[in-house]
C-alpha positions as CSV (number, residue, x, y, z in Angstrom):
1,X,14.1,-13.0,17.1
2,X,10.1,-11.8,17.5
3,X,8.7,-12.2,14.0
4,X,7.5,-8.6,12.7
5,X,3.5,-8.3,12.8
6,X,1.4,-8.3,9.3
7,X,-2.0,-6.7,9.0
8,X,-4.6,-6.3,6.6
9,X,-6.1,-2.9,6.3
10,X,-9.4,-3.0,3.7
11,X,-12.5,-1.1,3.5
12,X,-15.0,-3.1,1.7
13,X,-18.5,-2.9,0.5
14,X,-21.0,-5.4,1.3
15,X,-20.6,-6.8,-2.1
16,X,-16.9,-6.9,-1.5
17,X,-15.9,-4.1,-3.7
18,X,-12.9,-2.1,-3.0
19,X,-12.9,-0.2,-5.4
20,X,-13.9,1.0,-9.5
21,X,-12.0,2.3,-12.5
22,X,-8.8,3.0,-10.0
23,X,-10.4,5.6,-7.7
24,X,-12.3,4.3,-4.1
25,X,-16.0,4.1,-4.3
26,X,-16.6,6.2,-1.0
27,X,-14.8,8.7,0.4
28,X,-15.0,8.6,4.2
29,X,-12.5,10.6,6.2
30,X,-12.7,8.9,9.3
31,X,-11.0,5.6,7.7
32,X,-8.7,7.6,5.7
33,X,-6.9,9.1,9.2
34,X,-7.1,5.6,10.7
35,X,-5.2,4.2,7.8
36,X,-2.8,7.4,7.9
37,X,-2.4,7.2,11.9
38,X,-2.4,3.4,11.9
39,X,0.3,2.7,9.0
40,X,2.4,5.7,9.9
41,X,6.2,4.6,10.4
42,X,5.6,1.0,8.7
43,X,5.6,-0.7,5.6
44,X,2.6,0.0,3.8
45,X,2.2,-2.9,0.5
46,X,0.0,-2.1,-2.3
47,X,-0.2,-3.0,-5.9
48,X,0.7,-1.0,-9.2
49,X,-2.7,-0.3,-10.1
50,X,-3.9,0.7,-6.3
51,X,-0.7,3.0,-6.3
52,X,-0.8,4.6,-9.7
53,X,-4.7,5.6,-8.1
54,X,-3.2,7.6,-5.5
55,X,-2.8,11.6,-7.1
56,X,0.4,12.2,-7.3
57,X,0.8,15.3,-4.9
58,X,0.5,12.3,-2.4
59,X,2.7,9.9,-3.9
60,X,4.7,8.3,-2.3
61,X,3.0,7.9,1.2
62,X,4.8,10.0,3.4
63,X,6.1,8.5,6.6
64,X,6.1,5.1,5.7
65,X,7.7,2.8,3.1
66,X,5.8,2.3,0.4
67,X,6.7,-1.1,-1.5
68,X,4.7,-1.9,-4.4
69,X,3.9,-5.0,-5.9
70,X,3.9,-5.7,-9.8
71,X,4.8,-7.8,-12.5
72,X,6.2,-5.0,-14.6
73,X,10.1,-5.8,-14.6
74,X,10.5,-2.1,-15.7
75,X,8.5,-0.2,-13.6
76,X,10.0,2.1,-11.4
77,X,8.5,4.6,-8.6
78,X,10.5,7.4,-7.0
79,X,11.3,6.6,-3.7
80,X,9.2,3.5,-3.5
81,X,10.5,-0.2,-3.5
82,X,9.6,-2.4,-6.2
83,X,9.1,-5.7,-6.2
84,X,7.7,-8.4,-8.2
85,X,5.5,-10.9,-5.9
86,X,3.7,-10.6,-2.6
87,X,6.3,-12.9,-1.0
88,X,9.2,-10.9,-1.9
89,X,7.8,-7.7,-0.6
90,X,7.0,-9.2,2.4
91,X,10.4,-10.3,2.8
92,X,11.9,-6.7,1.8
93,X,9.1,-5.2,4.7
94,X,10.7,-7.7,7.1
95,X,14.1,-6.2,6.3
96,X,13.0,-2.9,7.2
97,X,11.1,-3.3,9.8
């Protein structure tokens, strides 16, 4: 069986900076439609924080499945997965896809 493809998508600064206090530190419209257009009917993997930064008009991610990753045994997220390491959300993102 062909093994599913992973990627990486991350917009960085030049100091490596992804982001501050839970919001992006740019907003550039270009990369947000290629991360729409290029995660679109895949798994998309992101932590608790990064997720609870996305307003929530746009929570989940629509047309993908959103799996988020935390160490909160509680947490829940309407129709999200949850899991509780990288390696078992990969696994789940296998599942599905």
């Amino acid at each position: 069986m062909k093994s599913p493809i992973l990627s990486l998508i991350v917009a960085a600064a030049e100091n490596n900076a992804i982001g501050k206090n839970n919001d992006l530190i740019w907003h550039l419209p270009t990369d947000m439609k290629y991360f729409k257009d290029t995660t679109t009917g895949h798994c998309v993997i992101m932590g608790r924080k990064n997720y609870d930064s996305i307003p929530l008009k746009y929570r989940p991610l629509s047309n993908r499945t959103n799996i988020i990753v935390t160490r909160q045994k509680d947490f829940t997220a309407p129709g999200c997965i949850v899991a509780h390491s990288l390696e078992e959300a990969i696994s789940r993102a296998k599942e599905i896809e």
